[in-house]
N, C-alpha and C positions, 0 to 999 in steps of 0.2 A: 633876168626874168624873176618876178616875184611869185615861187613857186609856191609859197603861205597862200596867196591871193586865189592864185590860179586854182589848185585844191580846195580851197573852200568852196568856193564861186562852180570851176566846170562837173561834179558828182551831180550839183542840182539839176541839172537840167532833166535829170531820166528820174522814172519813178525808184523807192527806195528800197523794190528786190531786184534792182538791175544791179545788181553786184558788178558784175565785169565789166559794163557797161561804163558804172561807174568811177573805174580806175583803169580805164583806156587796155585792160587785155579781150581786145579782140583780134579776128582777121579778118582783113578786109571791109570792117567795118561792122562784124558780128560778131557777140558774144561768145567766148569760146565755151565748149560746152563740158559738161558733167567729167566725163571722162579724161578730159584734159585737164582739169583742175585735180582730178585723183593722181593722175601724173606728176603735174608738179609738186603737190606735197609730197607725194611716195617718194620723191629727188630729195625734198630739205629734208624729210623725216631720216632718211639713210644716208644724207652727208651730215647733217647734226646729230647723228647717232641716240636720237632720242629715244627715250627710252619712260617707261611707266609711273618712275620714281622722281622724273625731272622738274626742275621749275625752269620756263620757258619765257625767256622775253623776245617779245616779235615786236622789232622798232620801225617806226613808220610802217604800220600796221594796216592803214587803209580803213575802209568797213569792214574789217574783221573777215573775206572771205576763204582768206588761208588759216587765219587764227581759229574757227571753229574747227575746222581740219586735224590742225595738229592737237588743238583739246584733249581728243579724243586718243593721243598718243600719248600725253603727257601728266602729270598729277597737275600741274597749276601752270597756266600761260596766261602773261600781259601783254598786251593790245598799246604801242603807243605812237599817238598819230598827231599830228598840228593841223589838223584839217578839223575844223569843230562839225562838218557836215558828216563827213564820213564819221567817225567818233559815234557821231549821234545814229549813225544806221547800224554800226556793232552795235552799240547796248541795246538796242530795238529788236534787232532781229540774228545777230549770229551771236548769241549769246549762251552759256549754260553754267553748271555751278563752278564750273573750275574754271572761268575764265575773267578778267579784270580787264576795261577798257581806261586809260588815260589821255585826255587831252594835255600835247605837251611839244615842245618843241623836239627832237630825238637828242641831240646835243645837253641842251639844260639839263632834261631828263638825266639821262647817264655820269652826268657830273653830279648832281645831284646825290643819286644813288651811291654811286662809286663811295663817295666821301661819308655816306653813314655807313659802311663798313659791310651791307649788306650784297650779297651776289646771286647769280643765275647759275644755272646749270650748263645752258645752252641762249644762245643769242642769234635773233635772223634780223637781217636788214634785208629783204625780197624786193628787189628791181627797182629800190630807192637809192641806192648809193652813187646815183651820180644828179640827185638833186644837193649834195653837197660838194661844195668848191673843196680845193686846195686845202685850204686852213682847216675848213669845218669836216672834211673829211681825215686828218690827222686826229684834229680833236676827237670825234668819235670812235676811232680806232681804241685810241688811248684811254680815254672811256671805260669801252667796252672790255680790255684788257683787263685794268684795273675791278672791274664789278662784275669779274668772270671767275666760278668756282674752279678753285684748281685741279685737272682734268676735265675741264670743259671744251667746248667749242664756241665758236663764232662760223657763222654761215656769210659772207655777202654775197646774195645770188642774183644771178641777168646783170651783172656790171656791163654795160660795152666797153668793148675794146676797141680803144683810138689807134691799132695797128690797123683794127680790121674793120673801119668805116664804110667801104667798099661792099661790104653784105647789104648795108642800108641804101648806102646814096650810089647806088650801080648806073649812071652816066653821068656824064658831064655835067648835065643843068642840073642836075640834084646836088651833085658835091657843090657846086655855085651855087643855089639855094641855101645850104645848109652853110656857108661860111656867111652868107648874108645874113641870115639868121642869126647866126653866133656873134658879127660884127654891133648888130641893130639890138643886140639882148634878148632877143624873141626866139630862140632855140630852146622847143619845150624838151628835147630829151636831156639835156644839162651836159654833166660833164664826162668827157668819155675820158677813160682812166685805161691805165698800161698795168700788165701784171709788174714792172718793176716799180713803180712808185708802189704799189700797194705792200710787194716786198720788204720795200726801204722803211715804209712807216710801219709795219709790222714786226720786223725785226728790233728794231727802236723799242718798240714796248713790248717788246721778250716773247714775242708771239713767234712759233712755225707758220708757214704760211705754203698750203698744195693749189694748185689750179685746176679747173678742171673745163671743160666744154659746157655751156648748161643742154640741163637734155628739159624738156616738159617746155621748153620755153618760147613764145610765139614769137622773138627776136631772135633767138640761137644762133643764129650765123652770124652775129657780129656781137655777141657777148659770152660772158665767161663767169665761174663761180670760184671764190676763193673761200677757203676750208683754212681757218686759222685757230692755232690749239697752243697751249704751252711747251716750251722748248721741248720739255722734258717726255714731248707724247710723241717727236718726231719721227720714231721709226717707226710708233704703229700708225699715224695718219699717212707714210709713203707707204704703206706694205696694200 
């Protein structure tokens, strides 16, 4: 599925302070509301241990509706997204002085970065990490290693987990739905990942890597948050 396409294209259809609306976190079909959005960030804000003095990269970033969020927690957070729709609803409306929107692929971006030598503090990929395959999710990993200040973190938060499909697709005709889907290319949730690939390629580029349940999150039951930090942080990220 061509998920560049798809994000450009499905944000338009709702006006442009349907924030939630516009990056499909609802239930049942409804926006979730206020206090559920302070949930979820009070989750990335205390597993990215952000803090006042941080500079914040939030990748695949959406319209900015977590990124205003964490703002407010951080000295400097970037916004980057491949969706030119959504892009253009951050700098419009979830905007303020310390925050930076980029239009950019998340991948090019992080390489990019990586190689002029500059870093983050702290890094989130929020309920996007499984719009990248195999390859393009190694790449970013690697990435984000490399352009991660030493003592920092990496958040991926709301991954699914391809053990625990059975949260989502609970009968029969759904897990058949959902392999047709996958077969035909038309499986919009992308790719569901295991905590040990994400170990494998984590370890590879010198990363710790904790798991966790995601809490705040309107898929919970078949996804997961992985907390990835420099070897050398790993007894304080287990404790």
């Amino acid at each position: 599925m061509d998920f560049k396409k798809y994000w450009s294209v499905f944000p338009t259809q709702f006006v442009e302070t349907d924030f939630a609306k516009q990056v499909q976190y609802t239930i049942k079909g409804e926006p979730i509301g206020k206090s559920y959005i302070d949930d979820i960030a009070a989750s990335i804000v205390e597993n990215l241990a952000i803090s006042p003095e941080d500079r914040v990269l939030d990748l695949c970033c959406g319209n900015g509706m977590f990124t205003i969020e964490l703002a407010e927690k951080c000295k400097h957070i970037v916004g980057v997204d491949f969706s030119d729709s959504l892009v253009n609803v951050g700098k419009k409306h979830n905007i303020r002085d310390n925050v930076q929107y980029i239009e950019s692929d998340a991948v090019e971006y992080i390489r990019e970065f990586a190689a002029s030598g500059q870093t983050y503090d702290k890094i989130l990929v929020n309920g996007a990490f499984q719009y990248f395959n195999k390859q393009q999710g190694r790449a970013l990993i690697e990435g984000m290693a490399q352009a991660l200040e030493p003592g920092g973190r990496i958040l991926l938060c709301g991954v699914p987990d391809a053990r625990r499909k059975s949260g989502l697709y609970d009968t029969p005709s759904k897990m058949l739905r959902h392999y047709w889907r996958m077969l035909v290319g038309r499986e919009r949730i992308g790719v569901w990942w295991t905590e040990k690939s994400i170990r494998s390629i984590s370890e590879q580029s010198k990363l710790n890597c904790v798991f966790k349940d995601s809490r705040g999150q309107t898929s919970s039951p078949y996804r997961f948050d992985a907390i990835l930090t420099g070897k050398a942080l790993a007894n304080r990220t287990s404790s």
